[in-house]
C-alpha positions as CSV (number, residue, x, y, z in Angstrom):
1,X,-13.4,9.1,-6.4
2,X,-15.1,6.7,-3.7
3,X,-15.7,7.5,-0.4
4,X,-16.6,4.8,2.2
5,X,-18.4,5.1,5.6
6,X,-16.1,2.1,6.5
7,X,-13.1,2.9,9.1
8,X,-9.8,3.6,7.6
9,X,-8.3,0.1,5.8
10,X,-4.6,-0.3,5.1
11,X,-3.6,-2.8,2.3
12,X,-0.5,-4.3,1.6
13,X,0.8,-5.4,-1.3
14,X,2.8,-8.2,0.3
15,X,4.5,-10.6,-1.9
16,X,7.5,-8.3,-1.8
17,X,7.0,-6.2,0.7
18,X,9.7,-5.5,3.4
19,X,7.8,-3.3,5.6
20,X,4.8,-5.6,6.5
21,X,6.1,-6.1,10.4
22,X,6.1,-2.1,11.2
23,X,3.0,-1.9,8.8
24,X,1.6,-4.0,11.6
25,X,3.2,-2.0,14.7
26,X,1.7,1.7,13.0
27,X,-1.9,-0.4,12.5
28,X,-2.0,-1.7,15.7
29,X,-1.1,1.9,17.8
30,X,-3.9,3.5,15.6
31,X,-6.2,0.2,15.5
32,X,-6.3,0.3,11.9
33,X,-7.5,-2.8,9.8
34,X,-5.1,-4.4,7.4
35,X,-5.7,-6.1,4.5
36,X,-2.2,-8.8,3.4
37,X,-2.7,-8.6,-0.3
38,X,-0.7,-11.8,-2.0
39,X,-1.0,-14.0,-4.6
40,X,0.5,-16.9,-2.1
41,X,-0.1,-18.0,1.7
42,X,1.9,-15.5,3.9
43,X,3.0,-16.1,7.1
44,X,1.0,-13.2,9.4
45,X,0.6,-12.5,12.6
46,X,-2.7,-14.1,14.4
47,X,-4.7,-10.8,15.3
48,X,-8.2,-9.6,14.6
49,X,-6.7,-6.4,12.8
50,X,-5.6,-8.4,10.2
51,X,-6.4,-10.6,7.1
52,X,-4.6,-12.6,4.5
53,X,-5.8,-12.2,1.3
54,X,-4.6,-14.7,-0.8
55,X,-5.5,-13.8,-4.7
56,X,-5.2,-16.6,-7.9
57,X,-1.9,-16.7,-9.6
58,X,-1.6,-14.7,-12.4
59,X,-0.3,-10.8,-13.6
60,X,-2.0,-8.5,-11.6
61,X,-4.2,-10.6,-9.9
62,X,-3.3,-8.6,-6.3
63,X,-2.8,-5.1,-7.8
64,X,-6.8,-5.9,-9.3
65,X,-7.8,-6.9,-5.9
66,X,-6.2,-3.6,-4.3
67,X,-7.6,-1.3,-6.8
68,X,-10.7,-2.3,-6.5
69,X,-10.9,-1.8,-3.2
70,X,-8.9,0.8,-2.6
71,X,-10.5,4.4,-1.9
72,X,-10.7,7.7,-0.3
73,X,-9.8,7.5,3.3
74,X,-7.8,3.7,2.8
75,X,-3.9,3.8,2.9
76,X,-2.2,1.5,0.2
77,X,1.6,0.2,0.4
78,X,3.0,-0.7,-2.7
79,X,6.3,-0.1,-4.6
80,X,4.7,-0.8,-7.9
81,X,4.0,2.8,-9.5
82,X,1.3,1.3,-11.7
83,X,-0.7,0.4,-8.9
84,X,-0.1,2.9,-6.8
85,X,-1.5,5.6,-9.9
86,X,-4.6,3.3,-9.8
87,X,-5.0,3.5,-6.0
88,X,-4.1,7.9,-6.0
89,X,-6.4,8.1,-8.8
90,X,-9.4,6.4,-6.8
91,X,-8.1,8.8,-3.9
92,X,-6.2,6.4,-1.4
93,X,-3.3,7.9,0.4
94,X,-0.5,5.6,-0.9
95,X,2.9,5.2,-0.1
96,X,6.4,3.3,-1.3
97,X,7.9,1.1,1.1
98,X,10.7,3.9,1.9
99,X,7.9,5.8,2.9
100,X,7.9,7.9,-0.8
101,X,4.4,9.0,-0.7
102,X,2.5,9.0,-3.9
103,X,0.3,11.7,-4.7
104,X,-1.1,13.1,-7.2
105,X,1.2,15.8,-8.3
106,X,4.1,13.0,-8.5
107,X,2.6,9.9,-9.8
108,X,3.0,11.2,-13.5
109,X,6.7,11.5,-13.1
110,X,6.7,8.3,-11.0
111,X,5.2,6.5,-14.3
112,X,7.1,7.9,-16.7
113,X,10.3,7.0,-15.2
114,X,9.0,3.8,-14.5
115,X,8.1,3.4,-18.5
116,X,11.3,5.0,-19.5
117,X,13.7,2.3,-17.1
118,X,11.2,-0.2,-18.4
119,X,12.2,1.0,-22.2
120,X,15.8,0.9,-21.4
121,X,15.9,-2.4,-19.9
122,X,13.8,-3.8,-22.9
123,X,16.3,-2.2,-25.0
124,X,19.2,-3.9,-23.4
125,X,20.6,-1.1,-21.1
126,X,22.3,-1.6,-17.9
127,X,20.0,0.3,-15.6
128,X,21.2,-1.2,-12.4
129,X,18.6,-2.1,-9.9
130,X,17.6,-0.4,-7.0
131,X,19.5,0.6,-4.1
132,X,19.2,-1.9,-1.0
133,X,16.4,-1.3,1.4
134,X,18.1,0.6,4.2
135,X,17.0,1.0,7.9
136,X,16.7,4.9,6.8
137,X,14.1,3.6,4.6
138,X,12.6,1.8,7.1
139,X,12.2,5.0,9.5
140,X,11.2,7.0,6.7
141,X,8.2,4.5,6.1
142,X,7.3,4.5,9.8
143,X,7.2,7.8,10.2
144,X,5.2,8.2,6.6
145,X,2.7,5.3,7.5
146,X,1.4,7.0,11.1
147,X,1.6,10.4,9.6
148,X,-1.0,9.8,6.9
149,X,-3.0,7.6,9.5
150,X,-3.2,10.8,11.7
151,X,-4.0,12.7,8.6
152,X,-6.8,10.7,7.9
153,X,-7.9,10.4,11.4
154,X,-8.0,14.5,11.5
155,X,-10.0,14.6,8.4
156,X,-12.6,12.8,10.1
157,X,-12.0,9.0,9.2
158,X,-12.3,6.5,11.7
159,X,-10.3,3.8,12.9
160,X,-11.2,1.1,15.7
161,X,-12.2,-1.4,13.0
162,X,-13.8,-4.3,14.4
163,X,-13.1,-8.2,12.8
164,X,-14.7,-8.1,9.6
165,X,-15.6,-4.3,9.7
166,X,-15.6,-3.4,6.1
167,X,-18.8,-4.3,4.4
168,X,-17.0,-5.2,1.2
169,X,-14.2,-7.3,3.2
């Protein structure tokens, strides 16, 4: 697990992402820098907290990027369990979109009901899709995003990032 000196970093994984505007109201209040993770040109607010990266076409090619950067002491938002087991496992706080935080103790059951709806679908199953993104979800997240923010914060991580503040940015 990697720790960096570096001030807390929150990353999005944005090409589906609903949550990116209050991602952007919880970064500001706590002056958190975030990273727009996409694998096209996204439309983002012109601030010095934040920065598009755009990553090459291809499977993977932003949850790579997020990984790999990704540590203790960094928040990631993703709904895609198989990054979001990369990102716990280097020790990022990470949570869903509904504000489902991913931990640890849950991301084994997270991935194998992911594989298992995966299995079903592939074996011609109706599994439905998911339910639609609700504004409960969208309080949930809030309230999930500046609660693991003031975690970190507590735990002695720091925020107040400057314009290019992370030396691997």
């Amino acid at each position: 697990m990697t720790v960096r000196a570096d001030p807390i970093a929150l990353y999005l994984d944005a090409d589906a992402c609903p949550v990116k505007e209050e991602a952007y109201k919880v970064a500001f209040r706590h002056q958190v820098r975030v990273f727009v993770v996409a694998n096209m040109p996204l439309a983002v607010p012109r601030h010095p907290l934040i920065e598009r990266l755009v990553v090459p076409a291809g499977p993977d090619a932003a949850d790579d990027l997020i990984a790999a950067r990704a540590c203790r002491g960094d928040v990631v938002v993703t709904a895609d369990v198989p990054l979001a087991a990369r990102c716990v496992a280097a020790g990022a706080d990470v949570i869903a979109p509904t504000g489902k935080p991913f931990t640890g103790d849950s991301i084994g059951m997270a991935l194998a009901t992911r594989n298992l709806m995966d299995d079903l679908r592939s074996a011609g199953a109706v599994t439905g899709g998911p339910r639609p993104f609700s504004a409960r979800d969208r309080s949930a997240f809030l309230s999930a995003l500046d609660l693991a923010l003031v975690r970190l914060k507590r735990a002695g991580f720091s925020a107040g990032a400057a314009p290019g503040g992370r030396a691997d940015a």
